[in-house]
TIVEXFI-964182 format. One record per residue: residue number from 1; x, y, z of N, C-alpha, C in turn. Coordinates in nm, 3 decimals, m for minus. Layout:
NUM/X/Y/Z/X/Y/Z/X/Y/Z
...
end
This chain:
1/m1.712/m2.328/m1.099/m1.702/m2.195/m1.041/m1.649/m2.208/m0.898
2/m1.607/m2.095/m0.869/m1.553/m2.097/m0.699/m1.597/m1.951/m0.641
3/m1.560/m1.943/m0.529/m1.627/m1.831/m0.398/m1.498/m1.725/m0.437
4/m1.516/m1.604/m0.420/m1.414/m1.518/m0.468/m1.392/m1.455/m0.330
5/m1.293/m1.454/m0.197/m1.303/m1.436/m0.096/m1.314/m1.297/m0.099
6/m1.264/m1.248/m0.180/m1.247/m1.076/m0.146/m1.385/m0.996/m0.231
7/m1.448/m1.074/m0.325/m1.616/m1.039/m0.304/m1.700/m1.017/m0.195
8/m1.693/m1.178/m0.177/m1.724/m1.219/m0.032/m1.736/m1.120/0.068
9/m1.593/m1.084/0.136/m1.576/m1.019/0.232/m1.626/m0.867/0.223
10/m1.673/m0.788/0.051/m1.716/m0.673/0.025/m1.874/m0.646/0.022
11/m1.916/m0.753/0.057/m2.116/m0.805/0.055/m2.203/m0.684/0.123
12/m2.245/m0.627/0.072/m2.322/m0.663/m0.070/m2.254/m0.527/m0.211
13/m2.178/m0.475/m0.150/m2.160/m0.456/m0.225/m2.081/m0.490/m0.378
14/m2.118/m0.458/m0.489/m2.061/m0.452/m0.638/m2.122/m0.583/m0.686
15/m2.196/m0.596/m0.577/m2.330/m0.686/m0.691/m2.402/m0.631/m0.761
16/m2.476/m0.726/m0.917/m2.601/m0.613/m0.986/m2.733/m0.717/m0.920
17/m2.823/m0.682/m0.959/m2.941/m0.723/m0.945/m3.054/m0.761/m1.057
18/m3.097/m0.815/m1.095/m3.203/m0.817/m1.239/m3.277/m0.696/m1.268
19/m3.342/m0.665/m1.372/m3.342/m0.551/m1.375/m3.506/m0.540/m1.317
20/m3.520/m0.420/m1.230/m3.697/m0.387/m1.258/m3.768/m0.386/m1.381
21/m3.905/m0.433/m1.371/m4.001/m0.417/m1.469/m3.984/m0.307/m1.610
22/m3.897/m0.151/m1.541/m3.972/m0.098/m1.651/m3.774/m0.060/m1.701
23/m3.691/m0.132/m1.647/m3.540/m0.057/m1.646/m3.491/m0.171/m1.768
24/m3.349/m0.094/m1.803/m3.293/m0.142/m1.935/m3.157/m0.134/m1.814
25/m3.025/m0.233/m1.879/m2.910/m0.138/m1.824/m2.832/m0.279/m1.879
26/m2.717/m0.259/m1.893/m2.615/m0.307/m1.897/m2.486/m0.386/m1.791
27/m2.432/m0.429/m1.762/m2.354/m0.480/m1.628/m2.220/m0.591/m1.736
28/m2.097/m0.494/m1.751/m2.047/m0.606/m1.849/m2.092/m0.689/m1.970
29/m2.118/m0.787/m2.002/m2.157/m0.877/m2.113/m2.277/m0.918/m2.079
30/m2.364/m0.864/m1.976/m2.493/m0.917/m2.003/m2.618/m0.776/m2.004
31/m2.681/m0.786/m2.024/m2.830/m0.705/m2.082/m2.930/m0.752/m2.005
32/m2.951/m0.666/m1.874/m3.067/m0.673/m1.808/m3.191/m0.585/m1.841
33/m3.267/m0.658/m1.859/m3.417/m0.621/m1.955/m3.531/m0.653/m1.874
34/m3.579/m0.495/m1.829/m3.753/m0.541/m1.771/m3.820/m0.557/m1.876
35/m3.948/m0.667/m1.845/m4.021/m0.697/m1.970/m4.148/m0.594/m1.955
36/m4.147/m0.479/m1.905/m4.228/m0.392/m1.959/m4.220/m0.262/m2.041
37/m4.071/m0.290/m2.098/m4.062/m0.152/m2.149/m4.090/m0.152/m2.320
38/m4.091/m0.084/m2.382/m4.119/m0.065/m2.486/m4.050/m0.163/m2.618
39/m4.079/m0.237/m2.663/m3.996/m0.343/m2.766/m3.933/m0.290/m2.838
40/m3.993/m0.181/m2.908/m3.947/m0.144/m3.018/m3.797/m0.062/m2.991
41/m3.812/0.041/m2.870/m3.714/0.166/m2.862/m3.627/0.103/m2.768
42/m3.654/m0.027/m2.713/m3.540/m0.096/m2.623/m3.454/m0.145/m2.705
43/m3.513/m0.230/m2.844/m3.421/m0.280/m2.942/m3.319/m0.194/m2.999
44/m3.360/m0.096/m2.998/m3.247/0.051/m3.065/m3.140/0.008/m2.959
45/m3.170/0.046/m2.837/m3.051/0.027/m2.745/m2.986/m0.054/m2.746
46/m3.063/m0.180/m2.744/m2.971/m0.290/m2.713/m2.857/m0.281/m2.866
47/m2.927/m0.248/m2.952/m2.851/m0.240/m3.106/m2.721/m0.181/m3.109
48/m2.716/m0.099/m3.007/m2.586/0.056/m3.023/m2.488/0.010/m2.892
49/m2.550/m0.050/m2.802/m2.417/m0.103/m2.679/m2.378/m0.225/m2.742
50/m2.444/m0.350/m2.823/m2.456/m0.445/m2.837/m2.352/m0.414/m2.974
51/m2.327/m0.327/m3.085/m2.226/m0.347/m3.187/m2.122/m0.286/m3.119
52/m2.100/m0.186/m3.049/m2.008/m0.124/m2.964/m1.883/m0.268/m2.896
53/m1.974/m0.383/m2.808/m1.922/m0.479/m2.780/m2.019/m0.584/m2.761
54/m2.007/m0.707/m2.821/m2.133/m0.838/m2.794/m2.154/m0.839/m2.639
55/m2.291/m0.876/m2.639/m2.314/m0.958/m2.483/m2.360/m1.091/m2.498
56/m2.256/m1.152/m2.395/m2.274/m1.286/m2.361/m2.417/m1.388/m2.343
57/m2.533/m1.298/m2.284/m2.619/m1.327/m2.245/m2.728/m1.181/m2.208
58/m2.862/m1.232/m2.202/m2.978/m1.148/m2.200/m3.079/m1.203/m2.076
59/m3.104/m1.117/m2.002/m3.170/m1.148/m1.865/m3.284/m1.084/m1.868
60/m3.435/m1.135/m1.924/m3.535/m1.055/m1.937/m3.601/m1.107/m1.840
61/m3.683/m1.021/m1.753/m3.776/m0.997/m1.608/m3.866/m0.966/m1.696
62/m3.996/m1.064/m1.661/m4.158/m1.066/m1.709/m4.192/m0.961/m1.627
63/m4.261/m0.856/m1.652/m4.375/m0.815/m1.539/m4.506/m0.902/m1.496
64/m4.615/m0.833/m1.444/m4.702/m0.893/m1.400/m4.777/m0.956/m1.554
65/m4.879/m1.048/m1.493/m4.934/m1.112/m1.657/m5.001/m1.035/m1.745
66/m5.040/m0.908/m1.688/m5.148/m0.861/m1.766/m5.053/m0.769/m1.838
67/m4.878/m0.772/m1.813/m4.792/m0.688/m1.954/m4.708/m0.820/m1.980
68/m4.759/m0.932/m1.982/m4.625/m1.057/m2.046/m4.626/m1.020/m2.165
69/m4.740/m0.980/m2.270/m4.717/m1.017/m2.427/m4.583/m0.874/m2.454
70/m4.608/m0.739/m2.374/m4.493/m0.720/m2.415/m4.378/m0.758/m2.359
71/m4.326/m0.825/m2.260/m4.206/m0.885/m2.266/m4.205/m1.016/m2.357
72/m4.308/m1.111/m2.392/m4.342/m1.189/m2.463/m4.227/m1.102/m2.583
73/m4.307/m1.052/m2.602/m4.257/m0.910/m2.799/m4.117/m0.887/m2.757
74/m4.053/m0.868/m2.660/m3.896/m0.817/m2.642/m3.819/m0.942/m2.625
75/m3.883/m1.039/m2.617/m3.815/m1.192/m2.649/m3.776/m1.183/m2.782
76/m3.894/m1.229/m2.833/m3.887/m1.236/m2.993/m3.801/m1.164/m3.054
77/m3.749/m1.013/m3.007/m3.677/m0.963/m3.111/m3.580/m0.949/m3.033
78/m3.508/m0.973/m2.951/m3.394/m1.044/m2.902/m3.331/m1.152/m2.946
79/m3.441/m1.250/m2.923/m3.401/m1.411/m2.966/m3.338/m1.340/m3.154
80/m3.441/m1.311/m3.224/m3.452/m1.305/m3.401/m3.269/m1.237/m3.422
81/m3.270/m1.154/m3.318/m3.125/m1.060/m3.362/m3.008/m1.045/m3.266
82/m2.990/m1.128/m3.187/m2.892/m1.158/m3.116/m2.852/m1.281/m3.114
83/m2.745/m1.312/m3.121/m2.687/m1.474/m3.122/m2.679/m1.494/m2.949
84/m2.702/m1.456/m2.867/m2.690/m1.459/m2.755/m2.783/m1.569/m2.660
85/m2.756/m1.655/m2.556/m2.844/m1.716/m2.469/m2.951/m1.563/m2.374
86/m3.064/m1.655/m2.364/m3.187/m1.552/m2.296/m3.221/m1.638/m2.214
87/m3.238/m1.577/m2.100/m3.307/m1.639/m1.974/m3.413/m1.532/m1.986
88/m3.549/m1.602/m1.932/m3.661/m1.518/m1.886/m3.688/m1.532/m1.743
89/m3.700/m1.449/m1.637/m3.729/m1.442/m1.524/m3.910/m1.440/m1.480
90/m3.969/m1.528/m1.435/m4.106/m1.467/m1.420/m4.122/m1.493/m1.280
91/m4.158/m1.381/m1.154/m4.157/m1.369/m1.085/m4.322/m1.383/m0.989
92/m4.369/m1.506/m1.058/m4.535/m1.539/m1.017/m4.530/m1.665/m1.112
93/m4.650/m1.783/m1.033/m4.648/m1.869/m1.034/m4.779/m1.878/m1.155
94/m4.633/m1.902/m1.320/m4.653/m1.907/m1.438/m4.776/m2.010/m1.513
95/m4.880/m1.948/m1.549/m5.014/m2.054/m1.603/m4.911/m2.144/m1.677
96/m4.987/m2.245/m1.737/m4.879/m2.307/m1.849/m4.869/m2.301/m1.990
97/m5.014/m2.216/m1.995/m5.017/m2.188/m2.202/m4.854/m2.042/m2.155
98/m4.893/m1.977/m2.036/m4.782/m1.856/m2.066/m4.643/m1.953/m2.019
99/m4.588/m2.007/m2.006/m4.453/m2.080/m1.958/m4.425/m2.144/m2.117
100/m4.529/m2.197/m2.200/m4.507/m2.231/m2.350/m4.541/m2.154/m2.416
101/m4.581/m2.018/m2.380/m4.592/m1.875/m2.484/m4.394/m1.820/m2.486
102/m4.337/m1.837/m2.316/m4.190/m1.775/m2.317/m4.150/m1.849/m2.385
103/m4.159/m1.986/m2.407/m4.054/m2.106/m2.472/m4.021/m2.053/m2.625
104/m4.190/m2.033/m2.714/m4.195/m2.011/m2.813/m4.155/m1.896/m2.893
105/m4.155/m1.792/m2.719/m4.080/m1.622/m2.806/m3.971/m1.635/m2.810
106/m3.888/m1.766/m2.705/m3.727/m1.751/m2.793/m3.586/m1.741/m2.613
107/m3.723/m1.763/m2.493/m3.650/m1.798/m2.384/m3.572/m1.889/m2.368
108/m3.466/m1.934/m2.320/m3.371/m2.027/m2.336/m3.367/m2.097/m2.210
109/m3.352/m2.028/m2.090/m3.364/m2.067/m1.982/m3.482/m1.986/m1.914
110/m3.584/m2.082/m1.834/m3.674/m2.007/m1.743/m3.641/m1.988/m1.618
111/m3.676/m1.901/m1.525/m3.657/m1.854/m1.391/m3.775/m1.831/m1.330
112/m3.819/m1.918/m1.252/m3.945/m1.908/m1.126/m3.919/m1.942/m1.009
113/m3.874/m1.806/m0.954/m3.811/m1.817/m0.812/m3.879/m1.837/m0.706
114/m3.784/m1.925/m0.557/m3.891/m1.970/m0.480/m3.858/m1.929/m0.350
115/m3.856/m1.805/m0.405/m3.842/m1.678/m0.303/m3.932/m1.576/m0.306
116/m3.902/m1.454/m0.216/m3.969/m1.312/m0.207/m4.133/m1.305/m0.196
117/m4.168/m1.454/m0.121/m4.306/m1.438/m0.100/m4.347/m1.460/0.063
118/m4.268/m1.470/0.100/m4.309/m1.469/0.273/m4.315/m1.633/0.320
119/m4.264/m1.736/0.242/m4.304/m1.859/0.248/m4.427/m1.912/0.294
120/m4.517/m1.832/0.240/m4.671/m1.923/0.202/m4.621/m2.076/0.121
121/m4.673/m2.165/0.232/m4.707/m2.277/0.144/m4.805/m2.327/0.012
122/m4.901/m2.228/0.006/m4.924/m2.261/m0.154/m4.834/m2.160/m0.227
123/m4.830/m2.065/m0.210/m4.780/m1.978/m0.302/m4.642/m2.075/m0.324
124/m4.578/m2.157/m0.264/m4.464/m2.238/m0.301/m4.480/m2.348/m0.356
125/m4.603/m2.449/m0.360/m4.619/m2.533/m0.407/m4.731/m2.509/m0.579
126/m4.772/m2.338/m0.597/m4.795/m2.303/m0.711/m4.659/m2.279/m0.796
127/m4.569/m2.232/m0.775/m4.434/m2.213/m0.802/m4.378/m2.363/m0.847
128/m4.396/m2.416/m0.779/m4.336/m2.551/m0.813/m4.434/m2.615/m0.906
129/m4.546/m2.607/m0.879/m4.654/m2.691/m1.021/m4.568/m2.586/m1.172
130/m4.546/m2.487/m1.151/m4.515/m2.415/m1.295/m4.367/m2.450/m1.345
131/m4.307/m2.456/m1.223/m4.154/m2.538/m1.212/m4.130/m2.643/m1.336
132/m4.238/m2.747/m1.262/m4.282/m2.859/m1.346/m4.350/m2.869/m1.462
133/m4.408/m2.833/m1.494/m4.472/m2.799/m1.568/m4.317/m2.740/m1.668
134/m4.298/m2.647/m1.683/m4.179/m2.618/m1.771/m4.063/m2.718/m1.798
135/m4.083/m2.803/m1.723/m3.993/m2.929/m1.757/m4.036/m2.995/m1.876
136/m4.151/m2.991/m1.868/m4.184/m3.082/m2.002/m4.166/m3.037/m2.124
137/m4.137/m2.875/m2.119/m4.131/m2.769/m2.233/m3.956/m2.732/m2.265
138/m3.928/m2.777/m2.173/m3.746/m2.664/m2.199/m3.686/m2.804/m2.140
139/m3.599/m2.793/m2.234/m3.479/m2.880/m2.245/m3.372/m2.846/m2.124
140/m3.317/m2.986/m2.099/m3.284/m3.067/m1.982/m3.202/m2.917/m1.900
141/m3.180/m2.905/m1.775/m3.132/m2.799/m1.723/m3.131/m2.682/m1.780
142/m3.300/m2.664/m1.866/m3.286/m2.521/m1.872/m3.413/m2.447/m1.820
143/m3.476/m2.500/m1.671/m3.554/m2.437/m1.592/m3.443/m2.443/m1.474
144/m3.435/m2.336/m1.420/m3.412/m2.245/m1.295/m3.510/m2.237/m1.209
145/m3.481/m2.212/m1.034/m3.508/m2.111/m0.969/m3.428/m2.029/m0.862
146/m3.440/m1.900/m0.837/m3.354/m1.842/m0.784/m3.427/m1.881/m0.618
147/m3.306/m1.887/m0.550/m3.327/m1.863/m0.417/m3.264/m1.792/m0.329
148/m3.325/m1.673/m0.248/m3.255/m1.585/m0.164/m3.165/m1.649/m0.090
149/m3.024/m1.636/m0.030/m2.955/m1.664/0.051/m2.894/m1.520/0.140
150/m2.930/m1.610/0.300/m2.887/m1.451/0.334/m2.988/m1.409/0.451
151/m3.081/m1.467/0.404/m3.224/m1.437/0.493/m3.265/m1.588/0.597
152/m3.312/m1.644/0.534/m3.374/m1.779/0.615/m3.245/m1.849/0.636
153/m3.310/m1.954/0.782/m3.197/m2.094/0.801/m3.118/m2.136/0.688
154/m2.986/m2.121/0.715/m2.892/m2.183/0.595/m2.945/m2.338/0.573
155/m2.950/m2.441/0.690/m2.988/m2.563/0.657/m3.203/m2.589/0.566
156/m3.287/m2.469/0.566/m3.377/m2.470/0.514/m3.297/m2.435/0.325
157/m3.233/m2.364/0.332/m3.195/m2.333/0.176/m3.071/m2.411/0.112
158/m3.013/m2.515/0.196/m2.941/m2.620/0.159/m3.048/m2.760/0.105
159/m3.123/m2.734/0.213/m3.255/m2.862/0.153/m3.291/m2.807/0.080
160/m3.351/m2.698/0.051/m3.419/m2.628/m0.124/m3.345/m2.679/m0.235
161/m3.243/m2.686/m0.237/m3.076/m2.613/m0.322/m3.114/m2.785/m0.376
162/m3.094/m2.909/m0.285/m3.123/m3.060/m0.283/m3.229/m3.077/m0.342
163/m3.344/m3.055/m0.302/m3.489/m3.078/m0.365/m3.487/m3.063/m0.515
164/m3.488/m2.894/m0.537/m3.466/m2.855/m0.674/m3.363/m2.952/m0.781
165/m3.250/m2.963/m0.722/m3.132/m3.038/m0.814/m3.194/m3.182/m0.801
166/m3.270/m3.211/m0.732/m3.327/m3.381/m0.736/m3.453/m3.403/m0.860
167/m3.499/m3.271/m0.851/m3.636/m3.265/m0.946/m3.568/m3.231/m1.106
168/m3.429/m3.203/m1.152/m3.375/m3.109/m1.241/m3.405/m2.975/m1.317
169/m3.388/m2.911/m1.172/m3.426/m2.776/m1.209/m3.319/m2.691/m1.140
170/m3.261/m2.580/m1.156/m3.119/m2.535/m1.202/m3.154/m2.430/m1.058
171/m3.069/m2.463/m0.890/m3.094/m2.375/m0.843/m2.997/m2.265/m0.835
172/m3.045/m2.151/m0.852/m3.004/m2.019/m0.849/m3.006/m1.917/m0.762
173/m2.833/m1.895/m0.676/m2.871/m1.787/m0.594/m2.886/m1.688/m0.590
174/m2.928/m1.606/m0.499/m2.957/m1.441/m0.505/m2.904/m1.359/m0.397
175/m2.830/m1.287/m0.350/m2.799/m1.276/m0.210/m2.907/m1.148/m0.181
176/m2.960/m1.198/m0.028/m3.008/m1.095/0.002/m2.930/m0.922/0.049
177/m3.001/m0.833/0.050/m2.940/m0.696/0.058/m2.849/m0.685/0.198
178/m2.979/m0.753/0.292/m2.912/m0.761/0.428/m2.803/m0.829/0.500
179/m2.689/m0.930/0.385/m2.609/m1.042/0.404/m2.460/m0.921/0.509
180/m2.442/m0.943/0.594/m2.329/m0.851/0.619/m2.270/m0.913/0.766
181/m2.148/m0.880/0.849/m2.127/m0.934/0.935/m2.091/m1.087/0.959
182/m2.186/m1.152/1.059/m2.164/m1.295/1.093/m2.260/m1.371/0.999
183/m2.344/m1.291/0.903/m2.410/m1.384/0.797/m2.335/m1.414/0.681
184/m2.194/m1.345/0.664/m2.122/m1.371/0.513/m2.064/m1.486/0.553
185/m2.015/m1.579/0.668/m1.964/m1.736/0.641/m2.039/m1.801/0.599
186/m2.216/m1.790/0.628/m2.349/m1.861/0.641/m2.325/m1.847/0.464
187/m2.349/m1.762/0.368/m2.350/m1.765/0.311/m2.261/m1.839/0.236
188/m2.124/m1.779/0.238/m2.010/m1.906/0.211/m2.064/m2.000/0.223
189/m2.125/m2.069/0.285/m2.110/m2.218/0.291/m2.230/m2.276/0.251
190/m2.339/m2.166/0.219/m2.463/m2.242/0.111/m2.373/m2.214/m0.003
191/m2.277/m2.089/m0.052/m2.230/m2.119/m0.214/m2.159/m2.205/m0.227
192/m2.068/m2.266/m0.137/m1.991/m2.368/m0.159/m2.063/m2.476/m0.157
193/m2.187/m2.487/m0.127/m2.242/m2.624/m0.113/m2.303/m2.597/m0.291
194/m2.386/m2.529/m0.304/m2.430/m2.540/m0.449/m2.362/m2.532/m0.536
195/m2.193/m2.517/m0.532/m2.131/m2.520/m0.634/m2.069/m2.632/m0.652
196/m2.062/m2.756/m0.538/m2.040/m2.864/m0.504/m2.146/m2.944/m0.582
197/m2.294/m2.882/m0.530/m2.423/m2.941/m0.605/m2.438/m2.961/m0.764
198/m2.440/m2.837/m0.793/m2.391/m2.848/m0.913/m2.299/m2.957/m1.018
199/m2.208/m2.937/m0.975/m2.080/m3.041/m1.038/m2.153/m3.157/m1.012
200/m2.169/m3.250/m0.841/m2.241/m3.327/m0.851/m2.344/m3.393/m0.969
201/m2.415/m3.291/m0.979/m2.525/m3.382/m1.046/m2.521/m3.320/m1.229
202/m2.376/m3.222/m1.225/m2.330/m3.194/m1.378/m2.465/m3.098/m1.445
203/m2.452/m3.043/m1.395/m2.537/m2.934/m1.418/m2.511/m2.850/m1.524
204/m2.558/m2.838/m1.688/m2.518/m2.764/m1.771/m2.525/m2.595/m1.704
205/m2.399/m2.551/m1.628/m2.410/m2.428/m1.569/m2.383/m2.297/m1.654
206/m2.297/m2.315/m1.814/m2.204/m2.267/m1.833/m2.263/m2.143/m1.890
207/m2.396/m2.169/m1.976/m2.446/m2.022/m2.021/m2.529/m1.923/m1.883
208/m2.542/m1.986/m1.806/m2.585/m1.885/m1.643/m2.460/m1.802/m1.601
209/m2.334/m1.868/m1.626/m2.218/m1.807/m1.589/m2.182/m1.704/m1.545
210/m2.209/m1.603/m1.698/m2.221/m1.428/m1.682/m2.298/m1.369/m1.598
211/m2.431/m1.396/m1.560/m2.542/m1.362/m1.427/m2.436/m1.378/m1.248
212/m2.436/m1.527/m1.285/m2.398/m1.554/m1.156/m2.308/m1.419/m1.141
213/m2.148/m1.453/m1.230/m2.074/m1.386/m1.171/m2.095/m1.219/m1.113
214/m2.202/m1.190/m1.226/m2.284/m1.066/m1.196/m2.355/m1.057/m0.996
215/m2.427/m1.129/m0.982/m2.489/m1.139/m0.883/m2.448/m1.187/m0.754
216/m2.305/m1.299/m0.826/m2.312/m1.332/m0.647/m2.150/m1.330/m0.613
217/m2.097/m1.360/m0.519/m1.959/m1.411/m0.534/m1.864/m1.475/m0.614
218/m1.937/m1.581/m0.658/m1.885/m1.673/m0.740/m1.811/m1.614/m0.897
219/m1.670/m1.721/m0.875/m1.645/m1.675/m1.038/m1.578/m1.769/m1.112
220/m1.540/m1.741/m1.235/m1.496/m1.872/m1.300/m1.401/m1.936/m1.220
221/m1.366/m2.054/m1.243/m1.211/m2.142/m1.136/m1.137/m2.102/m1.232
222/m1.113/m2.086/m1.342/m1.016/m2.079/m1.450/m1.010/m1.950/m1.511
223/m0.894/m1.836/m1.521/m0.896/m1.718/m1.567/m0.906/m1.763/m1.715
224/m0.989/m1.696/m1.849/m1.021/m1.773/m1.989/m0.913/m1.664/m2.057
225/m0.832/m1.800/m2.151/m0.716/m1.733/m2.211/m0.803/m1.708/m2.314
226/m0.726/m1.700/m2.425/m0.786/m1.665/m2.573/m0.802/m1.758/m2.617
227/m0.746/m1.855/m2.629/m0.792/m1.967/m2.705/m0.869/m2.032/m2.672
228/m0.889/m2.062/m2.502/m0.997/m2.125/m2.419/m1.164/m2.015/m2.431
229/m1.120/m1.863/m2.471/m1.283/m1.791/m2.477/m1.289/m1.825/m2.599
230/m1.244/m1.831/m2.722/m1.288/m1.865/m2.853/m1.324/m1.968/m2.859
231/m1.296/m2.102/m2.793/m1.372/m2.199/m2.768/m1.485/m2.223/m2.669
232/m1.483/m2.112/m2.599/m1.624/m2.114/m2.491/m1.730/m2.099/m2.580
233/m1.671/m1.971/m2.660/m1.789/m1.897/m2.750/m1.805/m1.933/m2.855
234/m1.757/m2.018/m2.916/m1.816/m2.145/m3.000/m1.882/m2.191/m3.014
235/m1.880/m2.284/m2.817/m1.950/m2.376/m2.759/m2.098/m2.309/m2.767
236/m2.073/m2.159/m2.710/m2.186/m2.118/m2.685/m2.343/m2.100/m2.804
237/m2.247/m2.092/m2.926/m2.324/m2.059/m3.029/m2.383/m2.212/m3.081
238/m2.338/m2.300/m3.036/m2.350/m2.411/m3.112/m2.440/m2.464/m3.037
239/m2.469/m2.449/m2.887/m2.562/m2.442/m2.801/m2.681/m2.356/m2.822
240/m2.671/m2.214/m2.876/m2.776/m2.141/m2.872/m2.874/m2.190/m3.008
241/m2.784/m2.245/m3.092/m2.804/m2.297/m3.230/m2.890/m2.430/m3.242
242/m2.844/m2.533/m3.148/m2.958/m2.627/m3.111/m3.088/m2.603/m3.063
243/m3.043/m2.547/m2.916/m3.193/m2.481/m2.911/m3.270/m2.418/m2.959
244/m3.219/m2.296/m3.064/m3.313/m2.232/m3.115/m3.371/m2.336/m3.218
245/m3.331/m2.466/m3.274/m3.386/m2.545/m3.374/m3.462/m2.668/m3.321
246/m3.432/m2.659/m3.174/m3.517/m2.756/m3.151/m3.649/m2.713/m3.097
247/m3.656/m2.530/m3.072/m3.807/m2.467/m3.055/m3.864/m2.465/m3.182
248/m3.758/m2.425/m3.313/m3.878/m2.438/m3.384/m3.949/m2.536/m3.468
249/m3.877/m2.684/m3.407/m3.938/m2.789/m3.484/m4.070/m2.834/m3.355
250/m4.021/m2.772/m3.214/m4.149/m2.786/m3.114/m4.273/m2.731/m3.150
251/m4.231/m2.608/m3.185/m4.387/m2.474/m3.260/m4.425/m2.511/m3.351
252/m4.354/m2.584/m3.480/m4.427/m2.597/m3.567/m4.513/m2.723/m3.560
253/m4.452/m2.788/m3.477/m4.481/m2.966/m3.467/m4.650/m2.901/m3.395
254/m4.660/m2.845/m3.307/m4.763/m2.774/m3.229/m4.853/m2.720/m3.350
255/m4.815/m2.619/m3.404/m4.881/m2.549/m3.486/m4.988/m2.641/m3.640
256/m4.885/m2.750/m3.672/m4.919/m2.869/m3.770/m5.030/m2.917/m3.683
257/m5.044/m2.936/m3.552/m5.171/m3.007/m3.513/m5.270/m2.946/m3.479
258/m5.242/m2.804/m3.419/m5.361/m2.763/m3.454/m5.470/m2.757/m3.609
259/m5.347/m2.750/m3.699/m5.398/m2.706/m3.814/m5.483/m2.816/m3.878
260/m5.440/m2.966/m3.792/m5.539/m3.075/m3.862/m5.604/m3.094/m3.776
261/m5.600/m3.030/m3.694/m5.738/m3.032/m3.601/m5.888/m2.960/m3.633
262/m5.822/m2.860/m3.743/m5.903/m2.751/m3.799/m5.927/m2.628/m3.681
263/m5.825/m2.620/m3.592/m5.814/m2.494/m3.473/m5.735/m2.381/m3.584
end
């Protein structure tokens, strides 16, 4: 990916944002989904924009824990009827039966951002135990976290950007609302560093793609001909196709031991 100067220079505006808790909406090829809205009458929707034209990808935002099982439920019937990659966003520092409850409804990539809390040091080092913790559950570069850029010391969110990519966990930016003026080079030059980062350490980036370009500056380096998107979207299915078979030989492998456990 690369910095799109004339984004850039339009900050903040014609960015989207993830969606709130209780909002549905659309943004191009991806489907931003709060995980508190209704499973059943969200699926209608997604059903009628979604044959109209496919989306690339699905961006579901957990609410607080005490409504995960229904975003838990709007996984599941996402994952069951869309060929599409799903990221789940959970915005609190995830127990770990719920970080292997998202795995099992059909999340593809997790998001536990290590932002928007005032930088409390536990509240950052709970974030990071759940970080970890999801490593052991989701396959290789497919835990995330987003980090605001825009707000704090550029050299504090260049060391984040390092840390995270040292631990293999997929960092993700966010621009803050307030980026404008003499803060859009600052910014430039944390995206150019994480897109540098990235490549570096080969970062399976390619199903985040559609978000990013959604959210931040960044956009593909390569305009996709036809023959190069029919082979993206290939790739993509053949990707979504592993994973979904390697959760369910994880659940059942899980489920078989409880069962001789007599649980």
């Amino acid at each position: 990916m690369i910095l799109d100067e004339r984004k850039l220079q339009n900050l903040p505006l014609g960015l989207a944002s993830p969606a709130a808790s209780g909002e549905l909406r659309r943004e191009g090829t991806v489907f931003l989904v709060g995980g508190e809205l209704p499973p059943q009458q969200s699926l209608e929707t997604l059903f009628e924009s979604h044959c109209i034209s496919p989306a690339e990808l699905f961006h579901l935002r957990f609410g607080p824990p005490d409504t995960f099982p229904r975003g838990e439920e709007l996984a599941r019937l996402i994952k069951k009827n869309f060929p599409a990659h799903l990221v789940g966003r959970v915005d609190y520092p995830a127990a770990p039966h719920l970080v292997e409850r998202a795995y099992a409804a059909g999340i593809d990539i997790i998001d536990i951002p290590l932002a928007g809390f005032g930088g409390r040091e536990g509240e950052r080092q709970a974030r990071l135990a759940s970080l970890e913790y999801a490593l052991e559950i989701f396959p290789r570069w497919s835990v995330a976290s987003t980090l605001t850029v825009g707000d704090g010391p550029a050299d504090e969110v260049i060391a984040a950007i390092d840390d995270l990519l040292a631990r293999r966990i997929v960092p993700l930016p966010e621009l803050s609302p307030r980026v404008a003026g003499d803060k859009v080079s600052v910014v430039a030059a944390i995206l150019r560093h994480i897109v540098a980062a990235w490549r570096r350490h080969r970062v399976a980036i390619a199903p985040l793609q559609p978000f990013i370009v959604l959210t931040t500056p960044l956009v593909m380096a390569r305009p996709e001909g036809i023959l190069r998107g029919f082979i993206d979207r290939l790739r993509d299915r053949q990707l979504v196709a592993a994973a979904d078979l390697r959760r369910t030989l994880r659940v059942r492998q899980v489920e078989e031991s409880f069962e001789s456990a007599g649980l």
